[in-house]
OpenMM code with the backbone's topology and positions (N, CA, C; nanometers):
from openmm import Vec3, app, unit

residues = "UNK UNK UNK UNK UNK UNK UNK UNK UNK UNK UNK UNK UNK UNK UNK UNK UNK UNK UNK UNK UNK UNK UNK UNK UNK UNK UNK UNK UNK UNK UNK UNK UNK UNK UNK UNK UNK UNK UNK UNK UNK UNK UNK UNK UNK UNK UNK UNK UNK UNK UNK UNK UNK UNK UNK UNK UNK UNK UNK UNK UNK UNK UNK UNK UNK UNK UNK UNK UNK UNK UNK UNK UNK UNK UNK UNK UNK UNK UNK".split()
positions = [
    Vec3(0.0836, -0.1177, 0.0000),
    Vec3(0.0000, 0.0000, 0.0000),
    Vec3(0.0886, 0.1247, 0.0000),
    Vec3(0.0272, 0.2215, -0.0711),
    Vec3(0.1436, 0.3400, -0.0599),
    Vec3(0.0557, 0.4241, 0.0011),
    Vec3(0.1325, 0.4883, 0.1063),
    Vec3(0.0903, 0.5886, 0.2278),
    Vec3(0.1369, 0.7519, 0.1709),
    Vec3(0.0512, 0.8406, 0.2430),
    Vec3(0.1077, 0.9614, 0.2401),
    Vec3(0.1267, 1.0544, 0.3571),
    Vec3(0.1556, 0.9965, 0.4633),
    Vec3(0.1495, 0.9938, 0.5921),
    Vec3(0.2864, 0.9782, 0.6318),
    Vec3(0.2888, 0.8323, 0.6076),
    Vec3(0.4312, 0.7692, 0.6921),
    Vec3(0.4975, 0.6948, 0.5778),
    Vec3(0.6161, 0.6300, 0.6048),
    Vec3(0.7167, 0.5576, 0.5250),
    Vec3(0.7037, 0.4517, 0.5899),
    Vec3(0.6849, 0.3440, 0.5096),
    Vec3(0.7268, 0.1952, 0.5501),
    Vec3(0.7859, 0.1115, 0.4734),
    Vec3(0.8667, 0.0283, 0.5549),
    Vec3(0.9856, -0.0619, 0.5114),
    Vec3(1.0190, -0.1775, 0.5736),
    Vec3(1.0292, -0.2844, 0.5014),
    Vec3(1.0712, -0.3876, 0.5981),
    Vec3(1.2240, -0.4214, 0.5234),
    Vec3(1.3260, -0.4413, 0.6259),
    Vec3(1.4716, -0.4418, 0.5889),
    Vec3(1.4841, -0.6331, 0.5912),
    Vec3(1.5806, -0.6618, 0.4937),
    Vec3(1.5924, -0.7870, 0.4713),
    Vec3(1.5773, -0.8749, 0.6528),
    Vec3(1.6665, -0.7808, 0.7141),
    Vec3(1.6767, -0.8848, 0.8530),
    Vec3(1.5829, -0.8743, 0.9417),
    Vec3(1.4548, -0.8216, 0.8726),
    Vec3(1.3093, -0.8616, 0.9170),
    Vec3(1.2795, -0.7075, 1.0165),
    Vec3(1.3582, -0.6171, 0.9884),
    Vec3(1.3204, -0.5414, 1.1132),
    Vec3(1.2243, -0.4086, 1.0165),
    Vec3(1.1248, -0.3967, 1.0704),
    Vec3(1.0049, -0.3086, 1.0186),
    Vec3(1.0464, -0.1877, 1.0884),
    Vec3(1.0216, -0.0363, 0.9702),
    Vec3(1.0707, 0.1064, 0.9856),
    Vec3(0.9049, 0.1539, 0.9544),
    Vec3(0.8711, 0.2199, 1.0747),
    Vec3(0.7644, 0.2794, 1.0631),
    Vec3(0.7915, 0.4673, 1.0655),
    Vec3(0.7907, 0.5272, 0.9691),
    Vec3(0.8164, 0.6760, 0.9883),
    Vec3(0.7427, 0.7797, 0.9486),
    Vec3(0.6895, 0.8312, 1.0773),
    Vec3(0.6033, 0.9707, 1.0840),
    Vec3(0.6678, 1.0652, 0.9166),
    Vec3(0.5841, 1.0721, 0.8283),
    Vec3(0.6329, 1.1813, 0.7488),
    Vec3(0.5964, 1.3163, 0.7218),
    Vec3(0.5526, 1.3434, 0.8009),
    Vec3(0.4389, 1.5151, 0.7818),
    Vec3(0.5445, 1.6010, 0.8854),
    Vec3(0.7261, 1.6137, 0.7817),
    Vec3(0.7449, 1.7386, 0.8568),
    Vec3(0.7311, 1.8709, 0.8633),
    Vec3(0.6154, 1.9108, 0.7758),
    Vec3(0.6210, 2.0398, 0.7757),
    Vec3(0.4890, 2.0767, 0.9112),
    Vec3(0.3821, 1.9869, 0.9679),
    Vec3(0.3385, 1.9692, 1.0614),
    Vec3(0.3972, 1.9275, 1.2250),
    Vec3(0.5105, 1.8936, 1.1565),
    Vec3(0.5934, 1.8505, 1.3138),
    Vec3(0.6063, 1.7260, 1.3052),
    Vec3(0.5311, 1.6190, 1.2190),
    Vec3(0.4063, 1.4875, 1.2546),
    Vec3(0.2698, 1.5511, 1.3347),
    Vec3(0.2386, 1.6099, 1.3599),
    Vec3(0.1433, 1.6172, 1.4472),
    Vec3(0.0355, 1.4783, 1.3620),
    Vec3(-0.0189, 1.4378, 1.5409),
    Vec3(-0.0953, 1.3128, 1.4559),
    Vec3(-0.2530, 1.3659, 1.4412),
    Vec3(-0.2554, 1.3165, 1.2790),
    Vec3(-0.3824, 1.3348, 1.2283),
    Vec3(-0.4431, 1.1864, 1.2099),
    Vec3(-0.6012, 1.1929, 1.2063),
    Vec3(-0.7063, 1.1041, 1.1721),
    Vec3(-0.6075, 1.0124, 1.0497),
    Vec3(-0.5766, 1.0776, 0.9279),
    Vec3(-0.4995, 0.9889, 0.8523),
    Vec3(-0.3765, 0.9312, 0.8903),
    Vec3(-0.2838, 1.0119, 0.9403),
    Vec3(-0.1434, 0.9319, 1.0013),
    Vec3(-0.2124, 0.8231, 1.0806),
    Vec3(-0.2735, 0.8380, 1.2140),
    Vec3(-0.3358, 0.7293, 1.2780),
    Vec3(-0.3604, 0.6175, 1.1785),
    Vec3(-0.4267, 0.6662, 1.1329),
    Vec3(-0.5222, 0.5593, 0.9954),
    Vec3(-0.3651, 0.4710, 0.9725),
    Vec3(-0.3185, 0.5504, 0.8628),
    Vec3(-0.2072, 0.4679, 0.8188),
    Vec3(-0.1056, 0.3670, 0.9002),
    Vec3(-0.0886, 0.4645, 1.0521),
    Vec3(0.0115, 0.4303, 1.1314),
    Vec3(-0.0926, 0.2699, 1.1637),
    Vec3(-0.2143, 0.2593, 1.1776),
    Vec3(-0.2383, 0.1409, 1.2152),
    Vec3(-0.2501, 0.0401, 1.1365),
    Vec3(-0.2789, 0.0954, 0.9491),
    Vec3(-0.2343, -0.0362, 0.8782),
    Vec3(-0.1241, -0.0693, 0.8456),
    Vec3(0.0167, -0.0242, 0.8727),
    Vec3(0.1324, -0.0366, 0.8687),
    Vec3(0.1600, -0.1094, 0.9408),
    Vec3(0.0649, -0.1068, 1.0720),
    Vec3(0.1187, -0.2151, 1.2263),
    Vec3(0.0320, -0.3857, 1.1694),
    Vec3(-0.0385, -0.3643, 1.0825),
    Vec3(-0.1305, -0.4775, 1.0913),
    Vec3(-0.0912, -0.5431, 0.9714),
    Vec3(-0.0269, -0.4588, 0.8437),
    Vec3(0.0885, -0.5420, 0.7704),
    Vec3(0.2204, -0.5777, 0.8421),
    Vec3(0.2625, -0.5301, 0.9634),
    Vec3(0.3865, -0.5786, 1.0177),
    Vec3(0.3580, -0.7127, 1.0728),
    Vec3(0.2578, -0.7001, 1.1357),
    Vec3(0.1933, -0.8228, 1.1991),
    Vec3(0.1693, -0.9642, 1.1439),
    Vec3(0.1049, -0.8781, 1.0019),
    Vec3(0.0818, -1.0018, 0.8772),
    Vec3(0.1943, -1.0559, 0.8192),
    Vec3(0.3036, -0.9760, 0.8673),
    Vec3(0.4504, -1.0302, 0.7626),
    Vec3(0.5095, -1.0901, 0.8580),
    Vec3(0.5216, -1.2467, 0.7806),
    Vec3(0.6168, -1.3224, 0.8949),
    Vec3(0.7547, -1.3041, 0.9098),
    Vec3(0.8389, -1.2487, 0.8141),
    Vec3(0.9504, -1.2245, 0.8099),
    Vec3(0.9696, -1.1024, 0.8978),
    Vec3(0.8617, -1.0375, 0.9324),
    Vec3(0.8948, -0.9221, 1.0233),
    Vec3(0.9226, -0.9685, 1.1780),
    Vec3(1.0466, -0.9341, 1.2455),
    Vec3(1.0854, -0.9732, 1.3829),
    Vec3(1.0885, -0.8413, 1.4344),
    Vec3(1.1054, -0.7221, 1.4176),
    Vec3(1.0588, -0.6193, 1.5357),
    Vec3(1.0352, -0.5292, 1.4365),
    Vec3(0.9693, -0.3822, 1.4945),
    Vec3(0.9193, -0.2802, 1.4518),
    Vec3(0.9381, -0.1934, 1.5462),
    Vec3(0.9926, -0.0654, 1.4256),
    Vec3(1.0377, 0.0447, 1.4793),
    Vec3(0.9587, 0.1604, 1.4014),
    Vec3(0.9733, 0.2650, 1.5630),
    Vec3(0.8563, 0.3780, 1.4885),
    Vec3(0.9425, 0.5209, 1.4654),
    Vec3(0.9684, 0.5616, 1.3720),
    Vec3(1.0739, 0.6714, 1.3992),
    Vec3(0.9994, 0.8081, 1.3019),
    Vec3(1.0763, 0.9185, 1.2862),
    Vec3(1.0689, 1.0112, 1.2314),
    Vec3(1.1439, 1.0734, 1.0824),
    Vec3(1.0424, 1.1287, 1.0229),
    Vec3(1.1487, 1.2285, 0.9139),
    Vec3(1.2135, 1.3474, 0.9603),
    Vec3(1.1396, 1.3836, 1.0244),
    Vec3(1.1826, 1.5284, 1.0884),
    Vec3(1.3143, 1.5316, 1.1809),
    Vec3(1.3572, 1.6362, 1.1134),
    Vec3(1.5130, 1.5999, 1.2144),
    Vec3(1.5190, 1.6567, 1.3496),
    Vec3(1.4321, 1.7290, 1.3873),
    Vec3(1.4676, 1.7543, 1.5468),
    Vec3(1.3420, 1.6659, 1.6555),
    Vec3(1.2302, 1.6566, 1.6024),
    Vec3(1.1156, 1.5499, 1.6865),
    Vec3(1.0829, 1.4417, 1.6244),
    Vec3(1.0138, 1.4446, 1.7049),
    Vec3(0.9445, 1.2827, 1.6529),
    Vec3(0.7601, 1.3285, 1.6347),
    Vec3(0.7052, 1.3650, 1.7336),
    Vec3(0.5797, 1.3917, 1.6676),
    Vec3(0.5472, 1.5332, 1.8007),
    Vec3(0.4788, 1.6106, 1.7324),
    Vec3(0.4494, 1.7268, 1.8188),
    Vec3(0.3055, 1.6990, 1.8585),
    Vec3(0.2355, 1.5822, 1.8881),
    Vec3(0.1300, 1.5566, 1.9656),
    Vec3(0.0399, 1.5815, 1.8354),
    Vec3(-0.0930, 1.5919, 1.9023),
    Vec3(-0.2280, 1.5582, 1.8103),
    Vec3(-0.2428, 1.7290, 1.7640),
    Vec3(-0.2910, 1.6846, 1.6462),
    Vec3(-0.3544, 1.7893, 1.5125),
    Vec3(-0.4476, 1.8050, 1.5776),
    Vec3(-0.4581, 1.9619, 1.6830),
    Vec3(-0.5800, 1.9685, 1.7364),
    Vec3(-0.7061, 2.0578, 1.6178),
    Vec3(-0.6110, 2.1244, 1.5038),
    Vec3(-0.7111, 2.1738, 1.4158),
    Vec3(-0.8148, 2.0874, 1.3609),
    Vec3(-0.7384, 1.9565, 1.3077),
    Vec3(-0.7640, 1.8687, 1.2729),
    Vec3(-0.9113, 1.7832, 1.2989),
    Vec3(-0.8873, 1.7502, 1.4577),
    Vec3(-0.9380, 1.7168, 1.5476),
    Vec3(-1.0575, 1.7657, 1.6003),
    Vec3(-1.0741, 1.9040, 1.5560),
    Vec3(-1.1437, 1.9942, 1.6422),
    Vec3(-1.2561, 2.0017, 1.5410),
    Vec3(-1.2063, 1.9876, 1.4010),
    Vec3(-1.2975, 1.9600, 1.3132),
    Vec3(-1.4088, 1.9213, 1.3049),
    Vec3(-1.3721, 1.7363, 1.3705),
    Vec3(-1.4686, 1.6859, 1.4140),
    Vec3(-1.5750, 1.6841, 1.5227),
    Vec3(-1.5398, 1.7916, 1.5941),
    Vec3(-1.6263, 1.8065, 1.7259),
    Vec3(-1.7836, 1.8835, 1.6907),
    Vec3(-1.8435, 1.8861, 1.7368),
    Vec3(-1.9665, 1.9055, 1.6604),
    Vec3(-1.9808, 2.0473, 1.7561),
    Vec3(-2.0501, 2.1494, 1.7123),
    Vec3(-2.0392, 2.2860, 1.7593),
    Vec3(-2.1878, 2.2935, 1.7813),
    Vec3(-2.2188, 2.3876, 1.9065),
    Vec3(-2.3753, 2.3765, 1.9329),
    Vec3(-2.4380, 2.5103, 1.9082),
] * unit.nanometer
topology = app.Topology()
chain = topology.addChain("A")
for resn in residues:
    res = topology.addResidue(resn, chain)
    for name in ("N", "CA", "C"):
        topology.addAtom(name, app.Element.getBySymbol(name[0]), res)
């Protein structure tokens, strides 16, 4: 599956690279990263050649600046 979220990879010696890619957001996690980040875990799961999984970043100074509250807020229903 090709993502637009995160990067995934599985390296010959079975070890799975899971990577936040939205650095111009920080990563902040959105509804889609989630999305993706969890079918990435459920093809790691499905691949037997996979022996561990790692969750890392593009961004060179963090890893994720917490939840997309714009995002998020979206969905909240306004009264």
């Amino acid at each position: 599956m090709d993502y637009e979220t995160i990067l995934y990879d599985v390296a010959d010696s079975g070890v799975a690279t899971i990577a936040f890619n939205q650095p111009d957001t920080r990563n902040a996690l959105s509804a889609e990263l989630l999305g993706e980040l969890i079918d990435a875990l459920q093809s790691a799961k499905a691949d037997d050649s996979v022996r561990c999984v790692v969750l890392a970043s593009s961004h060179e100074k963090v890893w994720s600046s917490g939840a997309n509250l714009a995002g998020f807020g979206a969905d909240v229903p306004r009264s």
